[in-house]
N, C-alpha and C positions, 0 to 999 in steps of 0.2 A: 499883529493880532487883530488888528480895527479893522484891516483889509477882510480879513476872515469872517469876523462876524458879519462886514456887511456883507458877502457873497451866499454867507449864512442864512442869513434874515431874508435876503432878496428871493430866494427861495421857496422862504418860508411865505411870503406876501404874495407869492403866486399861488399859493394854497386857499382854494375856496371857506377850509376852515377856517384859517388863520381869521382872516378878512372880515367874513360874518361875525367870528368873537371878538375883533377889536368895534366891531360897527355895535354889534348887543351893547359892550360892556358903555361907550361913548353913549346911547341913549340912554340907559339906564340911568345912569353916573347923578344926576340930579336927585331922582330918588333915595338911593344909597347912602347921599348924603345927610338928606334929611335923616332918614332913618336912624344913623347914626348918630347924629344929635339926641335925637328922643332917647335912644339905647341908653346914649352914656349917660343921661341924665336917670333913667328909671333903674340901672342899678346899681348908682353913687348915693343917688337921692334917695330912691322911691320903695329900695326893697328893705324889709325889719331888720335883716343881716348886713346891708349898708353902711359904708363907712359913715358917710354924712347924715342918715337918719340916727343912727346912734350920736353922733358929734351936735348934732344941732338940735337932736331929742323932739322932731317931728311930731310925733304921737301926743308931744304934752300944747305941742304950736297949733296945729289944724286938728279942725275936729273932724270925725269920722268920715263925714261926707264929704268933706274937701279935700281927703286924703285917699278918700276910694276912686271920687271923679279925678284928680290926679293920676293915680295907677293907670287907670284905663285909659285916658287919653297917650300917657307915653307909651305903654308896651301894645297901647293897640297896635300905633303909628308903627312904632316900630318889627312888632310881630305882622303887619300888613305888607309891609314891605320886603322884610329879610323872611317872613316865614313862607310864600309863598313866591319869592323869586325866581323858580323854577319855572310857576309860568310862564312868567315875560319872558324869562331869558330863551326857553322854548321857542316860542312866539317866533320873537324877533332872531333869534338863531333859522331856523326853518324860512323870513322873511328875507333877512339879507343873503342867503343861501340861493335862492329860488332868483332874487335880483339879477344877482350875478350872470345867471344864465336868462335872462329877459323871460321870467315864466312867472306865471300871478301867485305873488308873494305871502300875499295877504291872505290866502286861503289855504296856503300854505302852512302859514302860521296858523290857522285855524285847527287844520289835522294835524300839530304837532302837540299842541293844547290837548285834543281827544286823544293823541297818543301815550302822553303823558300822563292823564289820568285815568289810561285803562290799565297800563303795564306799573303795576304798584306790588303791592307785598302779600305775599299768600295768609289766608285766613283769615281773610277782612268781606264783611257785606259789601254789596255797593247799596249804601243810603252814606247821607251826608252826615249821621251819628256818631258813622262808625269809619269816617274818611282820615286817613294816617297820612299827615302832612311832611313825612321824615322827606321825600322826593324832593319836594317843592320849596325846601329849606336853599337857603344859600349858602349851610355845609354841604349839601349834597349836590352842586350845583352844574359836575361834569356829568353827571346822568341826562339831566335835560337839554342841552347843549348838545352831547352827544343824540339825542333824540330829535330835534331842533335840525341838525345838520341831517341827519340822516331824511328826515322826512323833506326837506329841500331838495335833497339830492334824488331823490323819488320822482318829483317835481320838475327836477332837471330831466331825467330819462323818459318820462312818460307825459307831461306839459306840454303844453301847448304853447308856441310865444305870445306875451305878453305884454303890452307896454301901458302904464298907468295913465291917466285922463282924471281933469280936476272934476270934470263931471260926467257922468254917465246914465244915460237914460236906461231903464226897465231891462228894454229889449236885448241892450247890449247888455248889463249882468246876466241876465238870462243863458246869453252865448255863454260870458262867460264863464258860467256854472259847469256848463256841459262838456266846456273844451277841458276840465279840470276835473271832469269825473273820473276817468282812469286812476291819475295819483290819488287821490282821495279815496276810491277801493284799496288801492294798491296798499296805502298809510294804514286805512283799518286792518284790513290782513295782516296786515306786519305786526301791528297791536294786539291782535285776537292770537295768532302762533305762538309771537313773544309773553303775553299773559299765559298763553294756559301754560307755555314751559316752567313760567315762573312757579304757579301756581301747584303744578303736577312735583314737581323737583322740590318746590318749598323754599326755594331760593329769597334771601331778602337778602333786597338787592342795596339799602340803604343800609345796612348793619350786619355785614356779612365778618363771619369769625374770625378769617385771617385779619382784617382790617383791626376789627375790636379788638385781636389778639397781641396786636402789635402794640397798643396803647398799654395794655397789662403787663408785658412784659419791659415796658419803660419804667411805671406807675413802682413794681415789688422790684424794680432791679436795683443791685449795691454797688456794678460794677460797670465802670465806665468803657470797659470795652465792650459791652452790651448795649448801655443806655445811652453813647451819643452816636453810633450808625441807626439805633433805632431811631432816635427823636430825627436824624437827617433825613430819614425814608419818611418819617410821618409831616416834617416840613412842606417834601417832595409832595407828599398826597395832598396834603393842603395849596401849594399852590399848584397844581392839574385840578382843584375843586372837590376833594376828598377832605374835606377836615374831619371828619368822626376823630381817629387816633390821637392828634393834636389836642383836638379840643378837650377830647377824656382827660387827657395828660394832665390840660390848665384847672379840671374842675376836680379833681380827686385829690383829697383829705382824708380819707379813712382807710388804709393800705394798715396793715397788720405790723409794716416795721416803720409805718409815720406815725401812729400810735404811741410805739414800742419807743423812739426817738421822743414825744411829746411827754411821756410818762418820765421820763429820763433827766428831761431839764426841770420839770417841774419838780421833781426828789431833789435832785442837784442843785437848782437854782442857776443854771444857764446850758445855755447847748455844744458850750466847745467842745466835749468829749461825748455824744452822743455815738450809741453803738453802729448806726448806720451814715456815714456820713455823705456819703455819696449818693444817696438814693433817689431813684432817677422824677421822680413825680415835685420833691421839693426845690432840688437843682435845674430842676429845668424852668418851672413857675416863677422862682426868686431870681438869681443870677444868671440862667440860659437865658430865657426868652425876655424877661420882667411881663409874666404875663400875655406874652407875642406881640407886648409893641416898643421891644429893643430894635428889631429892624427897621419898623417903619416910622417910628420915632425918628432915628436916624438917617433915612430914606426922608421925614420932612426936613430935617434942617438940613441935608445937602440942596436941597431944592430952594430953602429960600433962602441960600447961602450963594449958589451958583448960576441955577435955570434963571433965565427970562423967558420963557414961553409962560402966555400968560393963563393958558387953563392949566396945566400945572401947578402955578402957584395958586390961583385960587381954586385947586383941590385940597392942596397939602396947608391951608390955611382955615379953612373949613374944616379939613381934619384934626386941623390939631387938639381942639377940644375936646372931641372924642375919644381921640388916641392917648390922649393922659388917663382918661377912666375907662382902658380897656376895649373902648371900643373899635375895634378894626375894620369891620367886614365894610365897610363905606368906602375907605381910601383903598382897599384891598379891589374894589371892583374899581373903581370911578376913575385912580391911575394909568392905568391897571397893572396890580402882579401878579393876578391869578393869568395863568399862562400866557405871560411875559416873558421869553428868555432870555434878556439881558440881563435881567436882575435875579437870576434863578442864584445864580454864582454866589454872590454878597447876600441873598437871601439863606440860602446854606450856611457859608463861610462866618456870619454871625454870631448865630447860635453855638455855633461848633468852637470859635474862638472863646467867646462867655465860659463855656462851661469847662472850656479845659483851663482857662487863665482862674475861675474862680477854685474849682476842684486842686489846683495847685495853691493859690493861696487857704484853698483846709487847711491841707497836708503839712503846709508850714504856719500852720496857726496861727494865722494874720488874721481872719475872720470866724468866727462863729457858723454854724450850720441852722438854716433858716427851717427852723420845727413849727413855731407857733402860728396857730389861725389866723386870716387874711380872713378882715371883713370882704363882702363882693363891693367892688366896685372902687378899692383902693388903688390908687394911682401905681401903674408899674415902676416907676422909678423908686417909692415906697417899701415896695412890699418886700426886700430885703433887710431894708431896716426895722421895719414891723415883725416880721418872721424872726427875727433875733432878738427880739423885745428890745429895740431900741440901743443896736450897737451901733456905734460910730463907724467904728470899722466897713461896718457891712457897708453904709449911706456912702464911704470916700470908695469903697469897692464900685459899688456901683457908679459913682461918676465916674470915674476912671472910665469904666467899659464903656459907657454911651460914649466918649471920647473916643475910644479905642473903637467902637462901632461907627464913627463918623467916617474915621480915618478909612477904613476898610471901603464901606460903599463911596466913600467920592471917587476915585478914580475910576473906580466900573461906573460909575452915573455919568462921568464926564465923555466915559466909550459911548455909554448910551445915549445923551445930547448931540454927540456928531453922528452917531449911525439914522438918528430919528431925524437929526436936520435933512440929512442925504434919501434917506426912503420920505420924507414930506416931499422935497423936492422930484424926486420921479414921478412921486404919483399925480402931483400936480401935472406936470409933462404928459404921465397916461391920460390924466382925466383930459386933457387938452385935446389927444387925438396926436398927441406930437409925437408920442413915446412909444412903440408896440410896447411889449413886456417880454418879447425874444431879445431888444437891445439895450435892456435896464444894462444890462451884467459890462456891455461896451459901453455903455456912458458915464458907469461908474467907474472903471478906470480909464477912461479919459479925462474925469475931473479930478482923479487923485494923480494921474501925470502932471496936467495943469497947476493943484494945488504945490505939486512936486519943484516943478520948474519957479512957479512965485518967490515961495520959501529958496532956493537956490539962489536967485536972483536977489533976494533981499539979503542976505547971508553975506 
């Protein structure tokens, strides 16, 4: 199977997209983290419906102004960051895209930027009043990426070669300008077609129906042949950089039969016989996901259970604080598992395991069904046991799973530490000049013959 994958992946690393999105996500990764810091702090801390502004009664501690100058400083930081990461990730997508083929990156990046914020969503001015930041989000983050590489690729067809200089005089930008004016016609044309189809068709391109639609029928579903191929396709969207459906999933409370369930425990005085128990927006929020950081919770303590590479561990260490309040989108870029495919498997297999191991324990009435309101910013590990007003049951369910979630991602993590050692190791070779990238595929088995014969030998 390891054989496979790498033949897989090496593949895949011959792909100019590939390449450019692991180089984006590797610069980014600094920021993302910060950002996530501020995040998890502004909606544990800083928001009225917060678990720990309610707990520690903020409002009667800091007076107004220290509480407003708080607010802004976290969700600036962090709305500067994740709201508008579509930028960068454009940028530097359309930058390492253009490298690749030795063609000026950098201005590359520049028409990926104006491609980006011509081609938006119909029935908007252009002034800055009226500028709809759903693109530039980092749920929405396969759009600009996809735009990013394309406008590289542009670059690559109609560019001029290009080789970067720590300094550059006048004369020479000057050249450079012009030897890059073809792709830069080329980018805007492509912007002005693609806009006006948007705009003529009425297409929104960031909250388009079938996507939304998917989340809705997760959110009102009873029935779990329904609601876990949905939440597995809506996974999928999120890591390829679609989270809308996902994300709906974790923020919706007000569904006609969660309601109907919240109405039920409150007459009865608990949730074990609540008329919907399956229903796919609370199952999926308490016991599927805990909020979407069952995986990557579990994705960190494999890491600093096993990995020694050391920017690994100090991502999934830096995460980790985040990731108890919710915050993911930090460790989700800066690892990376937005399109990652080794971890696509265990990122699936998770959720899907959760929610069929908890929906069986319903059914034999070993737990409770999680009805009640989740302040924001409550630890995922929590909100099973808060959703149930405080069953035991639910809090041993849930460690159990993070347990049963550990088990699951180690062994694919441990596929993916020897696949990631073996592609370090080529590219090292390529960057060296030693390696074309026609004889990756013979040198990788030549080192698992070798590895073959060792193990033989010591045996």
């Amino acid at each position: 199977m390891e054989e496979r994958l790498v033949k897989v992946l090496l593949k895949l690393r011959e792909k100019s997209f590939f390449r450019a999105v692991q180089r984006t996500f590797a610069m980014l990764a600094p920021f993302v983290l910060i950002a996530a810091i501020f995040q998890g702090i502004y909606n544990s801390f800083l928001l009225p419906n917060s678990i720990f502004f309610n707990i520690l009664g903020f409002d009667n501690v800091l007076s107004h102004a220290a509480f407003r100058s708080l607010r802004f400083v976290f969700s600036g930081v962090s709305w500067a960051i994740f709201g508008t990461f579509g930028v960068f990730a454009a940028y530097y997508m359309a930058l390492y895209t253009a490298r690749i083929y030795d063609k000026d990156s950098k201005l590359a990046g520049i028409s990926a930027i104006f491609v980006l914020f011509f081609i938006r969503e119909p029935r908007q001015n252009f002034d800055l009043t009226s500028l709809n930041l759903k693109m530039l989000s980092v749920k929405t983050m396969l759009w600009a990426l996809i735009i990013g590489y394309i406008v590289g690729q542009i670059f690559h067809l109609l560019g001029a070669k290009y080789q970067d200089h720590k300094y550059e005089h006048v004369a020479g930008i000057k050249e450079r300008a012009l030897a890059s004016f073809k792709p830069i016609v080329a980018s805007v044309g492509l912007a002005i077609v693609t806009g006006t189809l948007i705009n003529f068709l009425q297409i929104n391109v960031a909250q388009s129906s079938y996507i939304t639609g998917v989340a809705s029928s997760v959110i009102t579903s009873n029935n779990l042949l329904i609601s876990i191929p949905l939440v597995t396709f809506s996974i999928f969207l999120h890591w390829l950089g679609i989270g809308t459906p996902i994300m709906a999933i974790f923020e919706s409370t007000n569904s006609g039969a969660a309601t109907a369930n919240f109405n039920y425990a409150l007459t009865h005085g608990s949730s074990w016989n609540v008329p919907y128990k399956y229903l796919g927006s609370s199952l999926v929020q308490s016991y599927g996901t805990l909020s979407g950081t069952a995986f990557v919770f579990s994705l960190i303590v494999v890491i600093l259970l096993i990995d020694k590479n050391k920017y690994n561990k100090v991502v999934a260490k830096a995460s980790l604080f985040p990731v108890m309040f919710n915050s993911i989108y930090g460790f989700w870029v800066a690892f990376p598992i937005y399109l990652n495919p080794l971890i696509l498997i265990p990122l699936l297999l998770v959720p899907l395991a959760n929610m069929v191991a908890s929906s069986f324990a319903i059914f034999l009435h070993l737990v409770p069904v999680s009805v009640y309101p989740v302040l924001s910013g409550t630890p995922g590990v929590l909100i099973p046991y808060i959703g149930t007003n405080g069953s035991w049951q639910a809090l041993l369910l849930t460690a159990l799973l993070l347990v049963m979630d550990v088990f699951i991602v180690m062994p694919f993590y441990k596929i993916h530490m020897n696949v990631e050692a073996k592609l370090e190791e080529l590219d090292k070779q390529r960057d060296a000049g030693l390696l074309p990238l026609k004889k990756q595929n013979k040198f990788v088995k030549s080192k698992e013959k070798n590895n073959e014969k060792i193990t033989a030998e010591q045996r």
